[in-house]
DSSP file (Angstrom, degrees, kcal/mol; ACC not computed):
  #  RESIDUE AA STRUCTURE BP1 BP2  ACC     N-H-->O    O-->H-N    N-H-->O    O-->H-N    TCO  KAPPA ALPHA  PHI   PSI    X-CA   Y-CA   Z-CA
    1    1 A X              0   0    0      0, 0.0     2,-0.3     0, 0.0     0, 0.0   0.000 360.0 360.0 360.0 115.8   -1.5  -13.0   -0.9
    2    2 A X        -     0   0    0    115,-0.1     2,-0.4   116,-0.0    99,-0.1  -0.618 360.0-141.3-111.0 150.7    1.2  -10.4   -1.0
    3    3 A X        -     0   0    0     -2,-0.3     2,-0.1    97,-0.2   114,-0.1  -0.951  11.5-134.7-107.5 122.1    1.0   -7.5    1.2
    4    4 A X     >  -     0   0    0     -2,-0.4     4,-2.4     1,-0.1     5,-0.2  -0.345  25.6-116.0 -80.5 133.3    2.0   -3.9   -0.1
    5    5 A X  H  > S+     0   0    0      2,-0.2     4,-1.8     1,-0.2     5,-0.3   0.881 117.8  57.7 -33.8 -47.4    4.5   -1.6    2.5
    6    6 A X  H >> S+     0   0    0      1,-0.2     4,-2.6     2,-0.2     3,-0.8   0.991  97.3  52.5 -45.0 -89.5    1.5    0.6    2.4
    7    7 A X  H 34 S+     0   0    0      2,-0.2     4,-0.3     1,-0.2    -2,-0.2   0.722 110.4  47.6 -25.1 -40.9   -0.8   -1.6    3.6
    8    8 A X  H 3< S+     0   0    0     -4,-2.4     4,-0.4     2,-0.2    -2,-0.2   0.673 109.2  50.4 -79.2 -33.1    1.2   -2.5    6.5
    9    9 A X  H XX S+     0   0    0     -4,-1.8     4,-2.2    -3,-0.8     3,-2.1   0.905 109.4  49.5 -82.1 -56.6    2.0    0.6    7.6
   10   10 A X  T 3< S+     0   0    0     -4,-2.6    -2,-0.2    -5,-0.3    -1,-0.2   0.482 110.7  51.3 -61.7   4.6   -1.2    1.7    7.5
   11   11 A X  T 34 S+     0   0    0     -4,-0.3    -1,-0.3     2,-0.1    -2,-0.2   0.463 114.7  43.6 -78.0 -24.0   -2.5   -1.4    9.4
   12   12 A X  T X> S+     0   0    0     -3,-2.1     3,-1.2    -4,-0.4     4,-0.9   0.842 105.6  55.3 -87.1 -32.9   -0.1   -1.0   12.0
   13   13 A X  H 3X S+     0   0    0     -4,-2.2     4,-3.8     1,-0.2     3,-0.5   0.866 101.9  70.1 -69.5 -43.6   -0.4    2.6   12.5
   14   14 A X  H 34 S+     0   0    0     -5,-0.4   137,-5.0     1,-0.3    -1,-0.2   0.333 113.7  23.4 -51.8 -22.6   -4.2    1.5   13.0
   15   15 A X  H <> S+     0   0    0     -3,-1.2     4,-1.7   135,-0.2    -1,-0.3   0.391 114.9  64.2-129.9 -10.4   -3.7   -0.1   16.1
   16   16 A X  H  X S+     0   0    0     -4,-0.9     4,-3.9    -3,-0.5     5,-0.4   0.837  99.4  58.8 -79.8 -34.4   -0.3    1.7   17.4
   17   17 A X  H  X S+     0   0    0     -4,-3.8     4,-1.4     1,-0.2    -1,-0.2   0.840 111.1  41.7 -70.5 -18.8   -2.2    5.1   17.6
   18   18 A X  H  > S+     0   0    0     -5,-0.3     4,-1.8     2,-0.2    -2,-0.2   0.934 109.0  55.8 -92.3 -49.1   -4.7    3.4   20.1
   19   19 A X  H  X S+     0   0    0     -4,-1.7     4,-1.7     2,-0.2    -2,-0.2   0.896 114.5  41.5 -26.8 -54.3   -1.8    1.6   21.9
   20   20 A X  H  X S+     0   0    0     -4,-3.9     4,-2.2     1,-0.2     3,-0.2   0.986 108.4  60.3 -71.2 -39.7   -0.1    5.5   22.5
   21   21 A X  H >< S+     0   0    0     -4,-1.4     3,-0.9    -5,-0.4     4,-0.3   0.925 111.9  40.7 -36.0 -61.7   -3.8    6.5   23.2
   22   22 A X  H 3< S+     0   0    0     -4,-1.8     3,-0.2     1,-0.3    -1,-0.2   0.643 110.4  53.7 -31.2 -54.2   -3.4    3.9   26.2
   23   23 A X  H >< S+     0   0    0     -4,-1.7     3,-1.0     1,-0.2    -1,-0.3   0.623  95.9  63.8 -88.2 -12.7    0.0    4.7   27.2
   24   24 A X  T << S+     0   0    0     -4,-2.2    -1,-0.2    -3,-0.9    -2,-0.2   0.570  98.7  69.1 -90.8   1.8   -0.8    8.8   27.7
   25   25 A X  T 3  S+     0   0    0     -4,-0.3     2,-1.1    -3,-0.2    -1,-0.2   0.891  81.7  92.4 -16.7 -64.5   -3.2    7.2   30.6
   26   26 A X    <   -     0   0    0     -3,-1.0     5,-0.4     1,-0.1     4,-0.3  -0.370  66.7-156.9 -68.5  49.8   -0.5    6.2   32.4
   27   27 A X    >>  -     0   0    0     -2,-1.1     3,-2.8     3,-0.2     4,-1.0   0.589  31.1-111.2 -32.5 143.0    0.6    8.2   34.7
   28   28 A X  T 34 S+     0   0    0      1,-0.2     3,-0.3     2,-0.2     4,-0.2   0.900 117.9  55.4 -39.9 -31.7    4.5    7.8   35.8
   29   29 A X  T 34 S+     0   0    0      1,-0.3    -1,-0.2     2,-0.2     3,-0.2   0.625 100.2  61.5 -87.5   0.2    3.3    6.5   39.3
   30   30 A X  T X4 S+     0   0    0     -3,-2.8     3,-1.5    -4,-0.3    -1,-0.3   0.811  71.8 101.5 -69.4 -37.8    1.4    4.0   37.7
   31   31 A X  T 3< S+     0   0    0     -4,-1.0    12,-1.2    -5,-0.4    11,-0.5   0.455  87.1  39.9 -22.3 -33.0    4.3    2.2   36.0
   32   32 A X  T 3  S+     0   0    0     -4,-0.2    -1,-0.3    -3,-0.2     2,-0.2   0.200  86.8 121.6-128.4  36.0    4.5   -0.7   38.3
   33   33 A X    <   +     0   0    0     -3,-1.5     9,-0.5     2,-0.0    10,-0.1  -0.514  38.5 177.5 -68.1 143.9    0.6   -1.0   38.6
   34   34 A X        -     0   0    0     -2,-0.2     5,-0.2     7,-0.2     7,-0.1  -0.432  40.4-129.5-173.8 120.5   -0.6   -4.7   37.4
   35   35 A X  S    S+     0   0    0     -2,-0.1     2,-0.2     3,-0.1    -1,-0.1   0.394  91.6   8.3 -35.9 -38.8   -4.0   -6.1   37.4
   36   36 A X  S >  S-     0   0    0      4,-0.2     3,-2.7    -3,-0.1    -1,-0.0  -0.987  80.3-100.0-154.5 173.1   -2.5   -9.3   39.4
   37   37 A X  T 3  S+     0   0    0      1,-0.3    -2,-0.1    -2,-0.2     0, 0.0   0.566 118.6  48.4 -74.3   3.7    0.3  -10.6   40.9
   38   38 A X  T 3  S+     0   0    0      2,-0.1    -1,-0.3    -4,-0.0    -3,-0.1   0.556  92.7  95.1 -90.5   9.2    1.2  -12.6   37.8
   39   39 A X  S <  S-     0   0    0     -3,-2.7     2,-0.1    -5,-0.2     3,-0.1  -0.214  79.4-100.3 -84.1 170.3    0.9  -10.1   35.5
   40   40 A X        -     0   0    0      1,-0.2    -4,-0.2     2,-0.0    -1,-0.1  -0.423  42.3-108.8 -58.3 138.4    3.5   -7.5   33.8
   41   41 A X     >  -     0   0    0     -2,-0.1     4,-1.9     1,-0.1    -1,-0.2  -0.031  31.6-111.1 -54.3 179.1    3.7   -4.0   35.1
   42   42 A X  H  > S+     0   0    0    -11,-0.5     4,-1.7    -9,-0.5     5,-0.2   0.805 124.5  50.0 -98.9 -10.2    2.4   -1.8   32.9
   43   43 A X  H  > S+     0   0    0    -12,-1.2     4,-1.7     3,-0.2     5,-0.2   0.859 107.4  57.5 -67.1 -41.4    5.6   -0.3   32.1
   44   44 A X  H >> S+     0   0    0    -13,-0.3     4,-2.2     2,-0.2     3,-1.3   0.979 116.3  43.1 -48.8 -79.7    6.9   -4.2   31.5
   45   45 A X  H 3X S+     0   0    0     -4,-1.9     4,-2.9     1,-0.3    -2,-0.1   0.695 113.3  43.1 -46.5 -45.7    3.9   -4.2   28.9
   46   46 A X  H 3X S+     0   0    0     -4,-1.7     4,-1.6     2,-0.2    -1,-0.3   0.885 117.6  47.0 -64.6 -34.2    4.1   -1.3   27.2
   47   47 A X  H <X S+     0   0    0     -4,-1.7     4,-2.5    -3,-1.3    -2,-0.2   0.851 112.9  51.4 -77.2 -32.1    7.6   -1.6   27.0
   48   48 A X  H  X S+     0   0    0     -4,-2.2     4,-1.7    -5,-0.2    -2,-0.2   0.909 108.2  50.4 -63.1 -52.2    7.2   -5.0   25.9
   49   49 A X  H  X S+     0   0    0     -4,-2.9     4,-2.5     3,-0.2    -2,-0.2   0.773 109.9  47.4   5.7 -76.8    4.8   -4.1   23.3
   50   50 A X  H  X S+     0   0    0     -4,-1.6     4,-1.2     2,-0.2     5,-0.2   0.994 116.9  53.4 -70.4 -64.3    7.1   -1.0   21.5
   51   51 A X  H  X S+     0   0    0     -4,-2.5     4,-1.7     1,-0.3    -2,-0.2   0.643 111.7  33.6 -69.0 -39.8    9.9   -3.5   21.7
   52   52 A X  H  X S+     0   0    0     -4,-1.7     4,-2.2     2,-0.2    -1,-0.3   0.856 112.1  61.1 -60.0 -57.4    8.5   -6.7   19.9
   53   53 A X  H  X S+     0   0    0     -4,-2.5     4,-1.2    -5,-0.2    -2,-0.2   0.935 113.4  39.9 -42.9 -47.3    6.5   -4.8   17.5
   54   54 A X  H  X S+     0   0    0     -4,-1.2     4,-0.9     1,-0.3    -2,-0.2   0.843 111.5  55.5 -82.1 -32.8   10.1   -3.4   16.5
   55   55 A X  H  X S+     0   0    0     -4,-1.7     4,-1.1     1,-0.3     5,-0.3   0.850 105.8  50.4 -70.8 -26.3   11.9   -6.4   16.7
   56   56 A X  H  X S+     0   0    0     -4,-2.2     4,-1.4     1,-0.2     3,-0.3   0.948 107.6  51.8 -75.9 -29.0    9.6   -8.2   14.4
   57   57 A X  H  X S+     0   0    0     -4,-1.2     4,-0.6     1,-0.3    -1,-0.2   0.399 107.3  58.4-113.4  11.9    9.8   -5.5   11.6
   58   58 A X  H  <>S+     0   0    0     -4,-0.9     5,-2.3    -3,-0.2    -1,-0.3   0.808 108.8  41.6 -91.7 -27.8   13.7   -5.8   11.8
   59   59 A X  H  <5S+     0   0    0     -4,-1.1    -2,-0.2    -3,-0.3    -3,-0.1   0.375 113.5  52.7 -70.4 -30.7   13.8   -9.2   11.0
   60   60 A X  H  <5S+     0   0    0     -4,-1.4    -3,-0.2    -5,-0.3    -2,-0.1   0.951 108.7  51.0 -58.5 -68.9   11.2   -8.9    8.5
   61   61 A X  T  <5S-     0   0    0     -4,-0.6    -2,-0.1    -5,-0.1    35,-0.1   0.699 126.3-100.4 -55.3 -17.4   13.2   -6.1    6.8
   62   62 A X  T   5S+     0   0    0      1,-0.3     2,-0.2    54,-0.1    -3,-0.2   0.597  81.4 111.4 120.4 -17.0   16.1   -8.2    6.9
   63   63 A X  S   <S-     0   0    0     -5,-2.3    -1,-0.3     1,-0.2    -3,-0.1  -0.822  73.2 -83.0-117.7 148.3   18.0   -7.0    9.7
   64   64 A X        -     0   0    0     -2,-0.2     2,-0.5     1,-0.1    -1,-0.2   0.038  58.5-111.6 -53.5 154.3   19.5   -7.4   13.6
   65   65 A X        -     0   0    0     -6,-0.0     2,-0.3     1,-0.0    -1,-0.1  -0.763  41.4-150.1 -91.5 119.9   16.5   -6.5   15.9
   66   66 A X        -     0   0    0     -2,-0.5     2,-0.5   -12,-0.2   -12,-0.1  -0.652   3.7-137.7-101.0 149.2   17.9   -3.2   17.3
   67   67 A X        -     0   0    0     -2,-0.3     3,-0.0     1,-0.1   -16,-0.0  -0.928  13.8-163.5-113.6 131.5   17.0   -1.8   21.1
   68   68 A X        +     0   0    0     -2,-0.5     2,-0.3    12,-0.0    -1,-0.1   0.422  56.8  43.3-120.6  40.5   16.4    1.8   21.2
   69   69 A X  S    S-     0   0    0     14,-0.0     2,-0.1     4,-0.0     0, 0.0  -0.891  73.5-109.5-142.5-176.5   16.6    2.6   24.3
   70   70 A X        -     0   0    0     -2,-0.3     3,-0.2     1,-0.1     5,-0.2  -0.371  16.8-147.6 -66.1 131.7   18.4    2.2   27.8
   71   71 A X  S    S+     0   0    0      1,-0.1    -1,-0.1    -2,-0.1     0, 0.0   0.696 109.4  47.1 -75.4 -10.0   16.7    0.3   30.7
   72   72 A X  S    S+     0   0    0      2,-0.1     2,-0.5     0, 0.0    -1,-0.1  -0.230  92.6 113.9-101.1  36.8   18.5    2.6   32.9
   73   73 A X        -     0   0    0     -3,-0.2     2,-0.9     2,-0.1    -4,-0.0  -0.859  67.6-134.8-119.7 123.0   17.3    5.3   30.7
   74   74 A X        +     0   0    0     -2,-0.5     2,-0.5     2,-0.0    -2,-0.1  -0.001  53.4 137.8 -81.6  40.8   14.6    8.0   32.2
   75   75 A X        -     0   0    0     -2,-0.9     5,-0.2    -5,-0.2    -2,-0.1  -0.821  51.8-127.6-111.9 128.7   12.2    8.2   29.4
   76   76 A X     >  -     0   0    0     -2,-0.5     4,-0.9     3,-0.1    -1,-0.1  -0.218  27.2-106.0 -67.1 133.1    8.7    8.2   29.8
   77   77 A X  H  > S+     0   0    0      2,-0.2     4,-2.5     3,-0.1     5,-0.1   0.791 125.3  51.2 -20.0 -47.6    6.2    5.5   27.9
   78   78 A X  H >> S+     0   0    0      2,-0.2     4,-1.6   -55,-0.2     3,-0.5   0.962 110.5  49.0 -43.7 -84.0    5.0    8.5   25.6
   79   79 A X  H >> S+     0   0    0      1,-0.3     4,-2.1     2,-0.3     3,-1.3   0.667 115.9  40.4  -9.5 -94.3    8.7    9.1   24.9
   80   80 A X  H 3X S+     0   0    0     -4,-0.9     4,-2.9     1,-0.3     5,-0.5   0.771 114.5  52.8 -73.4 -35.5    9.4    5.4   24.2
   81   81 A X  H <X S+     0   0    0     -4,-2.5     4,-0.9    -3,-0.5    -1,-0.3   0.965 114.1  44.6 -62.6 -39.0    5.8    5.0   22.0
   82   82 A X  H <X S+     0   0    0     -4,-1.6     4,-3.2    -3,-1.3     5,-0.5   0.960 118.0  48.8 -72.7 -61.7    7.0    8.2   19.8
   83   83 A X  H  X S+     0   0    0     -4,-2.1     4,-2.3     1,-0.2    -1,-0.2   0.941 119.7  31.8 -17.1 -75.4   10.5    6.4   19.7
   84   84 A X  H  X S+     0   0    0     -4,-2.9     4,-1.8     1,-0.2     5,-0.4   0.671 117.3  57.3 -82.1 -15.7    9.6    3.0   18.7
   85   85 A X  H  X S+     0   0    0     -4,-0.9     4,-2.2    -5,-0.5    -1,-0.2   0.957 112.8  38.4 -76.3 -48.5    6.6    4.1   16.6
   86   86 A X  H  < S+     0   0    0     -4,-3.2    -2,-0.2     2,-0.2    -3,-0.1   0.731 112.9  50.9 -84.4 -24.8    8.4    6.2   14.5
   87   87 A X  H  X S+     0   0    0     -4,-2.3     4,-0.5    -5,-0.5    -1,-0.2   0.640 112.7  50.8 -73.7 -29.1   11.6    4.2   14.0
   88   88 A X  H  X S+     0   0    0     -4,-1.8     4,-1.6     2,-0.2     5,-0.3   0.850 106.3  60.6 -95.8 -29.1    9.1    0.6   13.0
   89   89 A X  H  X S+     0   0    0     -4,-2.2     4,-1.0    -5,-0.4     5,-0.2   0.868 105.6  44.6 -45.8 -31.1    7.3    3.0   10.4
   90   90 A X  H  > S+     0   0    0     -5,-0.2     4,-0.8     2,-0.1    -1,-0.2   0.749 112.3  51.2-102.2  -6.1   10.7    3.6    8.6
   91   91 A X  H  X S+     0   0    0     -4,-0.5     4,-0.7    -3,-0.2    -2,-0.2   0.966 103.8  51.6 -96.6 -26.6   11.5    0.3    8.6
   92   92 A X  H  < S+     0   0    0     -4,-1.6     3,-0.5     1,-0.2    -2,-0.1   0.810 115.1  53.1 -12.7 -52.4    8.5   -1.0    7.2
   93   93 A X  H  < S+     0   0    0     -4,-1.0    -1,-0.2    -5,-0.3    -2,-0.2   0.882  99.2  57.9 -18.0 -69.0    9.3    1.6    4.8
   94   94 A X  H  < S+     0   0    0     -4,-0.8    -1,-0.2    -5,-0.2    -2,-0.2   0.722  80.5 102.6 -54.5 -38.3   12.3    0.5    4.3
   95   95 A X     <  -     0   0    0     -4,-0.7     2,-0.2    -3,-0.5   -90,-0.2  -0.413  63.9-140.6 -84.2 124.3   11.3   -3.3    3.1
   96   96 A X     >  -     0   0    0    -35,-0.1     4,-1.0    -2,-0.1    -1,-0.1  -0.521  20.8-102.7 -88.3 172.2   11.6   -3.5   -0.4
   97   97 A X  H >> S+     0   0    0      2,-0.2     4,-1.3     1,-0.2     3,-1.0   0.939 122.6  48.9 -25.6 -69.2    8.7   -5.7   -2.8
   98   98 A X  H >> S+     0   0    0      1,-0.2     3,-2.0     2,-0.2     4,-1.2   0.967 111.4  46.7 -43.1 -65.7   11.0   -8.6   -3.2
   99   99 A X  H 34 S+     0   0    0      1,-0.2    17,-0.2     2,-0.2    -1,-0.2   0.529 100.5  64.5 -68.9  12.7   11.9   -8.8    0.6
  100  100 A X  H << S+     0   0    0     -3,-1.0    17,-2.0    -4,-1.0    18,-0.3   0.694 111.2  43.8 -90.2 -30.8    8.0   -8.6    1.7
  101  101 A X  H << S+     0   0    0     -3,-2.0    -2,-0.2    -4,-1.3    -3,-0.1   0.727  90.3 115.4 -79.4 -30.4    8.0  -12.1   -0.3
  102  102 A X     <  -     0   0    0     -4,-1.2    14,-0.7    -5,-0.2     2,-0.5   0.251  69.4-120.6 -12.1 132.8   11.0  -13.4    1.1
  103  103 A X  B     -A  115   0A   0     12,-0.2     2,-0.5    13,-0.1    12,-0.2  -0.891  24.2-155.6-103.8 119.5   10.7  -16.3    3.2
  104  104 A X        -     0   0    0     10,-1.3    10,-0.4    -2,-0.5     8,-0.1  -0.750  13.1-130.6-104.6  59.2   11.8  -16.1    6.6
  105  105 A X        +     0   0    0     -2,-0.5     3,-0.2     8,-0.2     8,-0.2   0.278  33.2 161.8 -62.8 108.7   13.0  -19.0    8.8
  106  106 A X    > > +     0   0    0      6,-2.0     5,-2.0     1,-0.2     3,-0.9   0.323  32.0 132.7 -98.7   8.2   11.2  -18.9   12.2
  107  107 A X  T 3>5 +     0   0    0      5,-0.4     4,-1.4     1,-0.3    -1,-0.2   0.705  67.5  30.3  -7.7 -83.4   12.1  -22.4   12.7
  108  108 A X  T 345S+     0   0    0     -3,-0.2    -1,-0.3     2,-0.1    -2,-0.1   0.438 124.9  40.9 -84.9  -9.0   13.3  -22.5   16.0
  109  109 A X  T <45S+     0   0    0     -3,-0.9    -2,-0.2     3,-0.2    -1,-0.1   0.796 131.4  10.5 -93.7 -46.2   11.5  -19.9   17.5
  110  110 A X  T  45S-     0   0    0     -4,-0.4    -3,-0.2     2,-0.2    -2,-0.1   0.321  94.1-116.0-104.4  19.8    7.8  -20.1   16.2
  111  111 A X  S  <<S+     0   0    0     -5,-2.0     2,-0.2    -4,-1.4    -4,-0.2   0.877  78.4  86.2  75.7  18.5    8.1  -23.2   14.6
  112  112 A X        -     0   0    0     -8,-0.1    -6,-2.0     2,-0.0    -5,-0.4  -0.994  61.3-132.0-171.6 165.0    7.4  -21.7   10.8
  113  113 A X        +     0   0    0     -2,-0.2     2,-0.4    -8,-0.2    -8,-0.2  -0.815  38.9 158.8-123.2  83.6    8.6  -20.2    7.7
  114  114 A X        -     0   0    0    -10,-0.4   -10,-1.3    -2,-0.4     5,-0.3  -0.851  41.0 -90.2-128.9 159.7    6.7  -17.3    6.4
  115  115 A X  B  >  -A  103   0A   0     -2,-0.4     4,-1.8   -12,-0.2     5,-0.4   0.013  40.1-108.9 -52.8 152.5    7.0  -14.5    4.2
  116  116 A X  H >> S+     0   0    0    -14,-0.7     4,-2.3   -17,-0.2     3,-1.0   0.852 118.8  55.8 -27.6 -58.0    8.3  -11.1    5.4
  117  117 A X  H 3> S+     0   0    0    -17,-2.0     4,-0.9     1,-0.3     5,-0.3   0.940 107.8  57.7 -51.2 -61.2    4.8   -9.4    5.0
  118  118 A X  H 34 S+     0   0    0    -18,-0.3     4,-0.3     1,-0.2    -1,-0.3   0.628 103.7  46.2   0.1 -69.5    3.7  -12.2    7.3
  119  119 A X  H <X S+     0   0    0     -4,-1.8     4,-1.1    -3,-1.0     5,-0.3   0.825 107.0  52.5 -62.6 -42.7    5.8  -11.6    9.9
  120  120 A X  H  < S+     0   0    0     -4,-2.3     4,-0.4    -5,-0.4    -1,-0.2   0.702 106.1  59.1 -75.1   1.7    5.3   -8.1   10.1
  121  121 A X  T  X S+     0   0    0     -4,-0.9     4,-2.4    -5,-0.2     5,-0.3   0.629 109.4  51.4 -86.6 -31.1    1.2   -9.2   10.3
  122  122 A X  T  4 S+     0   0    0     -5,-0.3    -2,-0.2    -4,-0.3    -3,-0.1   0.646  99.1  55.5 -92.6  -4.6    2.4  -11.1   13.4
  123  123 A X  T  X S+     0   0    0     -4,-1.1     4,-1.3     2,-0.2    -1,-0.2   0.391 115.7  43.0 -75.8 -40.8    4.2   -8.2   15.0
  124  124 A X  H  > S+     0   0    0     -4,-0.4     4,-1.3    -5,-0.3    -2,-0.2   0.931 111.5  50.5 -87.0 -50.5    0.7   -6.5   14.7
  125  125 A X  H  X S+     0   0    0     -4,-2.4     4,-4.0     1,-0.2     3,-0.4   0.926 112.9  51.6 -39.0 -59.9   -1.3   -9.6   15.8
  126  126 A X  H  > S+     0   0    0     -5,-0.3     4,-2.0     1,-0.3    -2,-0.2   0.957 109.3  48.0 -61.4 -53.6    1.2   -9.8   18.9
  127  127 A X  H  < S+     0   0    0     -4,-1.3    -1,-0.3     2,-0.2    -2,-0.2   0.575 104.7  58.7 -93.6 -14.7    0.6   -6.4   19.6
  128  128 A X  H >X S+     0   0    0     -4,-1.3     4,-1.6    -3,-0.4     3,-1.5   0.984 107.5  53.8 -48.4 -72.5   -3.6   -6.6   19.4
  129  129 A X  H 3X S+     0   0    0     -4,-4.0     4,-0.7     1,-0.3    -2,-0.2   0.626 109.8  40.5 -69.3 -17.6   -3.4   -9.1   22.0
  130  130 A X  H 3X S+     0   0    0     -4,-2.0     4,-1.0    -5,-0.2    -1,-0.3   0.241 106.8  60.9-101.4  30.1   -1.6   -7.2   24.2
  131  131 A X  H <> S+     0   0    0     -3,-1.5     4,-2.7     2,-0.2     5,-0.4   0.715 106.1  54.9 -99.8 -45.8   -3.7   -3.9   23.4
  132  132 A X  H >X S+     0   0    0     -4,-1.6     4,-3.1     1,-0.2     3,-0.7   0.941 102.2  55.7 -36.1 -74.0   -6.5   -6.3   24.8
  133  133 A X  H 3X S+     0   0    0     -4,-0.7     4,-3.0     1,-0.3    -2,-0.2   0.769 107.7  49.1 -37.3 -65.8   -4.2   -6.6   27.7
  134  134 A X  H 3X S+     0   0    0     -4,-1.0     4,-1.9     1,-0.2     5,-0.4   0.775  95.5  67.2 -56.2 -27.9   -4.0   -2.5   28.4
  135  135 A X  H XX>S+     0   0    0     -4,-2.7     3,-2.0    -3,-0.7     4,-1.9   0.931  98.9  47.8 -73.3 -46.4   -7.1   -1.8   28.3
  136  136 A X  H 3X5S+     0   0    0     -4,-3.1     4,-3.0    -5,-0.4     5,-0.3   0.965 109.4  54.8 -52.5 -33.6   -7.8   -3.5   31.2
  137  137 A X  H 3X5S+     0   0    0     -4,-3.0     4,-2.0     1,-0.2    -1,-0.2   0.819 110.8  44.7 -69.6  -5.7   -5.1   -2.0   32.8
  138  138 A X  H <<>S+     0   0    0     -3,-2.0     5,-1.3    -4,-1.9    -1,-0.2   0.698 109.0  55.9 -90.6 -14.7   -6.3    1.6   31.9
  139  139 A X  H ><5S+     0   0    0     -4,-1.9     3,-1.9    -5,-0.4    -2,-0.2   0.823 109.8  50.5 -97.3 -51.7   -9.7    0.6   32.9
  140  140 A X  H 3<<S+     0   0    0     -4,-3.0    -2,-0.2    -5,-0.6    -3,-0.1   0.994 101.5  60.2 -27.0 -69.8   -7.9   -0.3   36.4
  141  141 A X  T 3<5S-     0   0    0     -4,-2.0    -1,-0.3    -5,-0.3    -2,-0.2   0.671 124.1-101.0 -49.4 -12.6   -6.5    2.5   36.6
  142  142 A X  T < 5S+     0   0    0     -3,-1.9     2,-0.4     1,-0.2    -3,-0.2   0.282  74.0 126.5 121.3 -24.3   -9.8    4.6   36.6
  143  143 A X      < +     0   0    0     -5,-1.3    -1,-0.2     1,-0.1     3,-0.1  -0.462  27.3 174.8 -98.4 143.0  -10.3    5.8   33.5
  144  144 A X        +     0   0    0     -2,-0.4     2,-0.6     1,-0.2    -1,-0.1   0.841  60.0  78.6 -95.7 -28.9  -13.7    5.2   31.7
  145  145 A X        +     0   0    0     -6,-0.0    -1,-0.2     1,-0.0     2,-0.2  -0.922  68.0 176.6-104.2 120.9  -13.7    7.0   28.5
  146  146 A X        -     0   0    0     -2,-0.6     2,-0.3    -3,-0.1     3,-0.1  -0.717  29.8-112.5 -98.2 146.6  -11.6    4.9   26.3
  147  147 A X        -     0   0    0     -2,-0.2     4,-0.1     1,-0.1  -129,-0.0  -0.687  45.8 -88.0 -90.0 158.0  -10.6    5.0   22.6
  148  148 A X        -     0   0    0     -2,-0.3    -1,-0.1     2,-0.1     3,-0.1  -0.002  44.3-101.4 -23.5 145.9  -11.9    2.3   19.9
  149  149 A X  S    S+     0   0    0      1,-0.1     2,-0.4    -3,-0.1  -131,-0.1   0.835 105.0   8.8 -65.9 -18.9  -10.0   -0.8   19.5
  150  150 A X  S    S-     0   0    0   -132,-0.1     2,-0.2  -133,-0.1  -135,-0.2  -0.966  80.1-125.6-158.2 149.5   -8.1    0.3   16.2
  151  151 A X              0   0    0   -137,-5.0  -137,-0.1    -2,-0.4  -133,-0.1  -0.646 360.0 360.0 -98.9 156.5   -8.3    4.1   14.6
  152  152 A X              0   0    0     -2,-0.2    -1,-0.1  -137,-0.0  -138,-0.1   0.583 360.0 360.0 -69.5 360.0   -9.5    4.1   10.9
């Protein structure tokens, strides 16, 4: 079942606009809040998040998984969601018909071979479960009134 560029973005977009929803919670002095002592800050998550989502749709697309920011870099979560959001929307873009069928070897990291589209379904998958994962930390944090899990 082949997946259209379209499609993808507009599935991803579907759950990234509630992920930024998350992060404009977060207040700077929140950033190394975390629900328990094994958990990720919430700056580790979010950041974790932006960064994995992008790295999967760069290796989908065909290409080295690029970082676009600094860790020593003063830019606020918003700032890095706007970043990373708008940089894995053009490369989604970017992936032409043929390479969305492509087969990808994930061999040695996940143990599997699947098509571009796939991947980039697994970039989104990855990034559900740790949207799970934020709300509870925004819900920590105080706040009640919450967005839907995924925007139409």
């Amino acid at each position: 079942m082949t997946k259209s560029t379209s499609f993808l973005k507009k599935y991803f977009l579907s759950h990234r606009e509630v992920t930024k929803e998350l992060t404009e919670k977060i207040a700077s002095e929140d950033y190394a809040y975390k629900p328990t002592d094994t958990s990720m800050t919430a700056e580790e998550l979010v950041t974790h998040m932006l960064t994995s989502f992008h790295q999967f749709a760069c290796i989908a697309a065909g290409e080295e998984p690029e970082k676009l920011h600094e860790d020593t870099e003063q830019a606020t979560l918003q700032e890095l969601a706007e970043r990373y959001t708008d940089a894995s929307v053009k490369k989604i873009e970017s992936i032409s018909d043929e390479r969305l069928e492509e087969t990808i070897d994930l061999s040695e990291t996940f143990g599997m071979k699947v098509p571009a589209w796939r991947l980039i379904e697994i970039g989104i998958d990855h990034e559900i479960n740790h949207k799970g994962n934020l709300f509870v930390y925004v819900r920590s944090l105080g706040f009640n009134e919450l967005p839907m899990f995924v925007k139409a």
